[in-house]
Short mmCIF file of the C-alpha atoms (twelve columns), coordinates in Angstrom:
data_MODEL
# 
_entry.id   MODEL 
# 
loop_
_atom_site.group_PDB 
_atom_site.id 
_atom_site.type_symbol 
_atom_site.label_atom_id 
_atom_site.label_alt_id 
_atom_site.label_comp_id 
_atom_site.label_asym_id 
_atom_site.label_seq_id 
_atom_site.Cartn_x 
_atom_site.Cartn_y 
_atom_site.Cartn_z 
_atom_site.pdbx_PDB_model_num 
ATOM 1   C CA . UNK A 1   -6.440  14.360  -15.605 1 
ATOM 2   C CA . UNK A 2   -7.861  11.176  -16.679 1 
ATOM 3   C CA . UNK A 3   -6.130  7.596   -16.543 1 
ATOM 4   C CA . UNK A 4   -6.857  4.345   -17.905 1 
ATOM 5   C CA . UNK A 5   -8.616  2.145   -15.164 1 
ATOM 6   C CA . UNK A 6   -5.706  -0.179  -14.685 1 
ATOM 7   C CA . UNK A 7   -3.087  2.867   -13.849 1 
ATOM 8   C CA . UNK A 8   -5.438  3.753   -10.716 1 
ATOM 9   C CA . UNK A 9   -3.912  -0.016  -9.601  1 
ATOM 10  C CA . UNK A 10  -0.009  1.122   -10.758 1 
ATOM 11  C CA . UNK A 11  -0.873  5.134   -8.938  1 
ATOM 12  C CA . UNK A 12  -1.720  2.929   -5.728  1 
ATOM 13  C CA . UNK A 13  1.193   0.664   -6.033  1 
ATOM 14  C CA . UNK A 14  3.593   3.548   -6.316  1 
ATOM 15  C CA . UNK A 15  1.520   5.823   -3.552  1 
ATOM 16  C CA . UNK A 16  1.720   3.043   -0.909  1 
ATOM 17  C CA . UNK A 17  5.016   1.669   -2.034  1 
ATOM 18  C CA . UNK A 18  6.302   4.973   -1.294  1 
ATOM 19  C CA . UNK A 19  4.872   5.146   1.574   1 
ATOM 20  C CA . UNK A 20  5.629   2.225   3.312   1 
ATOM 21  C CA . UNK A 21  9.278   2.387   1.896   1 
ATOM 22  C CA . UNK A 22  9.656   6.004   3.381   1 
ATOM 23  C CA . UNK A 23  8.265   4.634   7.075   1 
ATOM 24  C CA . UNK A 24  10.568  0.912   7.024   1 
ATOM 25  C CA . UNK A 25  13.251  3.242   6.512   1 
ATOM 26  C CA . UNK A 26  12.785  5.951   9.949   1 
ATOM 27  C CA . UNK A 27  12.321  2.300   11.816  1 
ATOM 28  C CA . UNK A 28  15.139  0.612   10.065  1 
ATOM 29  C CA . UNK A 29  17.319  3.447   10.805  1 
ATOM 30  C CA . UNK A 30  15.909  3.725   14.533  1 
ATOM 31  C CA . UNK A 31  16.113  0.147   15.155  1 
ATOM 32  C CA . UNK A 32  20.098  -1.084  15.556  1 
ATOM 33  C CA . UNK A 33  20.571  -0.007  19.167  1 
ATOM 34  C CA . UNK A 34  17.305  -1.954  19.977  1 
ATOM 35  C CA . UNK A 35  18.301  -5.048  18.089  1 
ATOM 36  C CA . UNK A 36  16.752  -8.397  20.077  1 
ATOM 37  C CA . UNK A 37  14.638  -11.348 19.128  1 
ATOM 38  C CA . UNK A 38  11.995  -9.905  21.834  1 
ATOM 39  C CA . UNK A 39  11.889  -6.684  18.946  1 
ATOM 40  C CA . UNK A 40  11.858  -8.567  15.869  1 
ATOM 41  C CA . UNK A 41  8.586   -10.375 17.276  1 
ATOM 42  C CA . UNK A 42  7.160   -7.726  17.750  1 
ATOM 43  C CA . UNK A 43  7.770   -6.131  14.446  1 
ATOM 44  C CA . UNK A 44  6.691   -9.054  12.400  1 
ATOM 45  C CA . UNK A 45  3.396   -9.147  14.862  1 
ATOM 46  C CA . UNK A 46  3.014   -5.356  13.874  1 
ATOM 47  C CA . UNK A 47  3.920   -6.098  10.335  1 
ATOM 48  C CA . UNK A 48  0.783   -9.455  10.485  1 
ATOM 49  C CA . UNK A 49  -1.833  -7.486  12.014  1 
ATOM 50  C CA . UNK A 50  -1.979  -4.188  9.531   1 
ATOM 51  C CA . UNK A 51  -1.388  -6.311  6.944   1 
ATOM 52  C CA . UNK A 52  -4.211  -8.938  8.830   1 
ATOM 53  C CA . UNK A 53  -6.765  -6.537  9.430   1 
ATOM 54  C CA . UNK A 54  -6.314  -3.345  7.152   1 
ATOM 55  C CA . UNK A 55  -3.551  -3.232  4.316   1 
ATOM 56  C CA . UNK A 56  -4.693  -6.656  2.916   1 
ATOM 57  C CA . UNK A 57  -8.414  -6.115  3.121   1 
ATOM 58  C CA . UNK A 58  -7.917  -2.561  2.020   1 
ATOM 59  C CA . UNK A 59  -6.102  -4.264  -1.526  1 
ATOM 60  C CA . UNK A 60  -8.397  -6.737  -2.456  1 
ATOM 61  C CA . UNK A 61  -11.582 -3.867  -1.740  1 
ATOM 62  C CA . UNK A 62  -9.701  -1.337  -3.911  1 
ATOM 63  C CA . UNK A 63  -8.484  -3.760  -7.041  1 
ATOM 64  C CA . UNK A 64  -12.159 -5.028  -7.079  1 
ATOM 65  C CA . UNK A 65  -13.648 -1.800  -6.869  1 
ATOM 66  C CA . UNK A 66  -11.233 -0.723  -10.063 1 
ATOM 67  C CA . UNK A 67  -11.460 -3.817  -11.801 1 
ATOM 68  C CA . UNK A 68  -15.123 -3.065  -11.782 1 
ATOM 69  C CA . UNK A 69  -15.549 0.494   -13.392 1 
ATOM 70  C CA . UNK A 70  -17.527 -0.011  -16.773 1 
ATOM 71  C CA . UNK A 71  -15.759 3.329   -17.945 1 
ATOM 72  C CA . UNK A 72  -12.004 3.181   -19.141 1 
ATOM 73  C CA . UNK A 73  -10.770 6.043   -17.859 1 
ATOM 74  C CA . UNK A 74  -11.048 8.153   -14.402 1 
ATOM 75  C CA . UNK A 75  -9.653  10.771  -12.542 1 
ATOM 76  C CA . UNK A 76  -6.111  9.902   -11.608 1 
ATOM 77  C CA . UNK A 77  -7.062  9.975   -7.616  1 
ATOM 78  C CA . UNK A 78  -9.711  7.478   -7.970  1 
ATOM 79  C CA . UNK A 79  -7.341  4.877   -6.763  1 
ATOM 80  C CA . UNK A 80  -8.723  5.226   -3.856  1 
ATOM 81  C CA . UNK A 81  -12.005 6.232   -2.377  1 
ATOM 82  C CA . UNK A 82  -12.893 9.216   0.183   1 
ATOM 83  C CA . UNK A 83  -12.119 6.937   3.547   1 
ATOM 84  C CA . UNK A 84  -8.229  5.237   1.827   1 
ATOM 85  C CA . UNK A 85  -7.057  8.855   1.677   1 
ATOM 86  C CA . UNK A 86  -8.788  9.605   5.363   1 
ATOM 87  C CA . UNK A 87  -6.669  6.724   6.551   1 
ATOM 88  C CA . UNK A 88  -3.847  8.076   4.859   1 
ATOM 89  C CA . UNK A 89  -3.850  11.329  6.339   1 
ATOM 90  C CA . UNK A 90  -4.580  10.564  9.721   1 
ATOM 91  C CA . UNK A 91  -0.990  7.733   9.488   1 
ATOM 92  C CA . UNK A 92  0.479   10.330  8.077   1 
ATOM 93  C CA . UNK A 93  -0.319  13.049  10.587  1 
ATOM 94  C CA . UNK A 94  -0.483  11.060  13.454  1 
ATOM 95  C CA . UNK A 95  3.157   9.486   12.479  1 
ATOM 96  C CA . UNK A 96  4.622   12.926  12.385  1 
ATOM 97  C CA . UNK A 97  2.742   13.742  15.278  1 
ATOM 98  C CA . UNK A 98  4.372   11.424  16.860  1 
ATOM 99  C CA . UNK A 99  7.741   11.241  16.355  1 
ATOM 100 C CA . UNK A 100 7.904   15.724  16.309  1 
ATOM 101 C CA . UNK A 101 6.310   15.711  19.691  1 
ATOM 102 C CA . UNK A 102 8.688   13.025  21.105  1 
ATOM 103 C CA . UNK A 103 5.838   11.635  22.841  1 
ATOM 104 C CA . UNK A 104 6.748   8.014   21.262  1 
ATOM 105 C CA . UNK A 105 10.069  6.381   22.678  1 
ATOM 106 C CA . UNK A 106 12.810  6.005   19.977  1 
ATOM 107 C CA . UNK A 107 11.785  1.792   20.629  1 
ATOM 108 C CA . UNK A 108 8.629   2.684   19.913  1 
ATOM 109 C CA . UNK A 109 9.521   4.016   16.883  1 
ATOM 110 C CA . UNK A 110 12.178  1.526   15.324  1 
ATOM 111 C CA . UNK A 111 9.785   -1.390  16.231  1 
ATOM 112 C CA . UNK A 112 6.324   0.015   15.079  1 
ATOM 113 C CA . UNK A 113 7.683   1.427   12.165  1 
ATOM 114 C CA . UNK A 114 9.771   -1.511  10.724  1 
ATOM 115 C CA . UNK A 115 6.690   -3.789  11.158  1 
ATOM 116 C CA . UNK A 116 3.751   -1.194  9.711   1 
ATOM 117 C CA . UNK A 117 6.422   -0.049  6.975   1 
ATOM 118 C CA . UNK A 118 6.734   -3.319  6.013   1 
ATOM 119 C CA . UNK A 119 2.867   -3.889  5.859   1 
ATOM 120 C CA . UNK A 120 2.411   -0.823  4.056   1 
ATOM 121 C CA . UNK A 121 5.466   -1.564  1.330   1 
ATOM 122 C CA . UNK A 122 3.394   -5.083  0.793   1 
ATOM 123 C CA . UNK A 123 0.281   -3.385  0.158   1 
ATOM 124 C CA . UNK A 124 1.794   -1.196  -2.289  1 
ATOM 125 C CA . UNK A 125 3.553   -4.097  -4.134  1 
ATOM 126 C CA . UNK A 126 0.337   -6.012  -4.155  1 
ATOM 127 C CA . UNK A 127 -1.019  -3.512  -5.963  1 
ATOM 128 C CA . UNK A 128 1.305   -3.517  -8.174  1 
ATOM 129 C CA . UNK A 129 0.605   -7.334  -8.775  1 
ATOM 130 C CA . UNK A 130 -2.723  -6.351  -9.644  1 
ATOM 131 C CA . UNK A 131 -1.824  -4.297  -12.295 1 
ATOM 132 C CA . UNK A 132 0.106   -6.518  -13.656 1 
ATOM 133 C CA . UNK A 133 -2.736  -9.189  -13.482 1 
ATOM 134 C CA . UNK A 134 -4.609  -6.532  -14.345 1 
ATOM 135 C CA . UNK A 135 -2.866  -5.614  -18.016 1 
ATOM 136 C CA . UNK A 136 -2.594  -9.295  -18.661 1 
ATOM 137 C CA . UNK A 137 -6.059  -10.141 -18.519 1 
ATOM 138 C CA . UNK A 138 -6.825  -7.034  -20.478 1 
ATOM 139 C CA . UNK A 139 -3.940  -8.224  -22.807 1 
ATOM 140 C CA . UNK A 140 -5.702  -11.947 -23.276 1 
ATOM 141 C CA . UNK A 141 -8.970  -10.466 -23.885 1 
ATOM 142 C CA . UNK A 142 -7.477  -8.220  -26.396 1 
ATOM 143 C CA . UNK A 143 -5.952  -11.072 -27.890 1 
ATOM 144 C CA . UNK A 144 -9.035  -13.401 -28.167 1 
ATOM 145 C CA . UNK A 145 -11.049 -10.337 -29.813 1 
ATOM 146 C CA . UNK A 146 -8.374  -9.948  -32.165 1 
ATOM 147 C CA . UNK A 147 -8.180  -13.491 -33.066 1 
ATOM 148 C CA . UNK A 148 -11.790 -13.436 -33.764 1 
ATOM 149 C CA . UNK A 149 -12.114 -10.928 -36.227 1 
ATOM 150 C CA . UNK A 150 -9.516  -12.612 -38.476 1 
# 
């Protein structure tokens, strides 16, 4: 199935979104018997550093590399290239991994969680901002063209 160019940026927003929603939640629901400021630091210091060092780098590479198909329309899982979904499946399988095996302490969880859920729920709405920007721009163009031929 093919999609306009800027759906691939609303398919990652609601991918990631999901996503990160899905994993705040299992740390928000872990977290209330580990409640202290010494926590919360270190949730926001998990939340700065994937959104630092991968979720925010991995936005602006994928809107630019969207934004810069010639072609209108794609495959719908072009959203993201070959090493976005490896990252995704190795989170994904390495979260589950973790928490089925009980190898991670339920801390662990509720802290790590709440901080990369909250990175990844960013990521996802930042793509969504994209679109938007995304469609506007399109919109103005649109709009200028039009105005042009009158």
């Amino acid at each position: 199935m093919k999609v306009k160019r800027n759906t691939l940026l609303l398919l990652a927003c609601l991918v990631w979104s999901a996503a990160g929603f899905n994993i705040l939640r299992i740390g928000l629901i872990s977290y209330p018997p580990y409640r202290s400021v010494l926590n919360f630091l270190l949730s926001i210091l998990v939340f700065a550093v994937f959104q630092k060092f991968i979720f925010g780098k991995l936005v602006k590479k994928h809107t630019t590399r969207i934004r810069s198909y010639e072609e209108e329309r794609h495959f719908f899982l072009k959203f993201f290239d070959g090493k976005a979904f490896a990252i995704m499946a190795v989170m994904m399988s390495g979260g589950i991994g973790l928490r089925v095996s009980g190898l991670a302490p339920e801390r662990f969880i509720a802290v790590f969680y709440t901080g990369l859920g909250a990175s990844l729920l960013l990521a996802g709405l930042l793509f969504g901002c994209n679109f938007g920007k995304a469609v506007l721009a399109d919109a103005k163009v649109q709009n200028k063209m039009d105005h042009k031929g009158e």
